[in-house]
N, C-alpha and C positions, 0 to 999 in steps of 0.2 A: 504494500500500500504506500504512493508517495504521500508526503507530508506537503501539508502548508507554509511553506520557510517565507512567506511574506505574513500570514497572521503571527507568527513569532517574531516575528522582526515588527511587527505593530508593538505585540504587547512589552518586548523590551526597551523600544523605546518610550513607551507610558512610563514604564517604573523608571525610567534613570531620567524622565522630565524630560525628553523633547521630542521636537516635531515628528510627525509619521513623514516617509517621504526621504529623508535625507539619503543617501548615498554614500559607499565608501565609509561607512561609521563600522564602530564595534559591532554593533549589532544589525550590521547590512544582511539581507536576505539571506546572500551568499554566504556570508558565514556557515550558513544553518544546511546551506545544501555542498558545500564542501567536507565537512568535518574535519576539518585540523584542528587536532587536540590544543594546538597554542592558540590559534584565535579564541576557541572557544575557553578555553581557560581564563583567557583576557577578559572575556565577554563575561562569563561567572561573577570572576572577582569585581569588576565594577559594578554587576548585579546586586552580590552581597555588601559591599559597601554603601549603594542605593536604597536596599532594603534596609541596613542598620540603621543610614541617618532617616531614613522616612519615620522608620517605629520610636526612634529613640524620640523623636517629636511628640509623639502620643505620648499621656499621660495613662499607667494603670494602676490598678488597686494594690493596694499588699498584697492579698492573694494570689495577684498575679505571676508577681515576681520571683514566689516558694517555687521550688522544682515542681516541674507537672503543670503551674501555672500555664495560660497563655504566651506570657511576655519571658517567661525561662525556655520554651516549647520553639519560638521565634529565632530565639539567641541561641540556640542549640541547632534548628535549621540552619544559620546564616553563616554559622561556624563550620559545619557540615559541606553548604555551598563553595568557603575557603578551603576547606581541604580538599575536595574535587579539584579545585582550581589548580592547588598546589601540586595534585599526582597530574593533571593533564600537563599542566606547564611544562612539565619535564620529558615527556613524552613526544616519539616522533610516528609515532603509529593513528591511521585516522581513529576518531570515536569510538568507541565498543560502546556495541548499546545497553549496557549493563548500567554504565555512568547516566545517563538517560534516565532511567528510571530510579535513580542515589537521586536525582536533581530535581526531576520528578515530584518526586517523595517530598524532598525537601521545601519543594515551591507549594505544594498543598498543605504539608502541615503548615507553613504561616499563613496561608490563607483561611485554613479552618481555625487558628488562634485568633487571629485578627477579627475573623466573623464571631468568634462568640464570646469576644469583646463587646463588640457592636450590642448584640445582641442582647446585652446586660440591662 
């Protein structure tokens, strides 16, 4: 089944704040339909540092912050996203799709923390 490397190339440009549209960025289309573990790695780490400063913006409860919380559950994600980055970095072999699914994983659980935040 191919993929849609231009709706991911939308949605990472949302989270790291800018235009849809640009070219030649981190998170160009082609990134996503190449798979070189170094762009994509690049493309990770300024993911997770985009996610950090956005949430660390947010205010959450004490609760949140105890392990298990939401906002621990995030920071555990984002740190997860850094280490992906840091095995791809190193690497000259394209993607395995196993990291895909590490990333995956990682992009959902902050989105289910974040949402039942909201949802408070």
């Amino acid at each position: 089944m191919a993929f849609d490397a231009t709706s991911i190339e939308y949605a990472f440009a949302k989270l790291l704040g800018n235009d849809i549209g640009a070219r030649g960025t981190v998170y160009d289309a082609d990134i996503f339909r190449a798979g070189r573990e170094k762009d994509l790695a690049r493309l990770l780490g300024e993911a997770a540092d985009a996610l950090e400063a956005r949430v660390n913006r947010l205010t959450f409860p004490e609760p949140a912050m105890l392990a298990g919380g939401s906002k621990a559950r995030i920071d555990v994600a984002v740190a997860r996203l850094r280490r992906i980055a840091g095995v791809l970095s190193t690497s000259t072999k394209v993607a395995a799709v196993g990291y895909s699914w590490e990333v995956i994983g990682c992009l959902v659980s902050t989105i289910a923390a974040l949402l039942e935040e909201m949802e408070r």
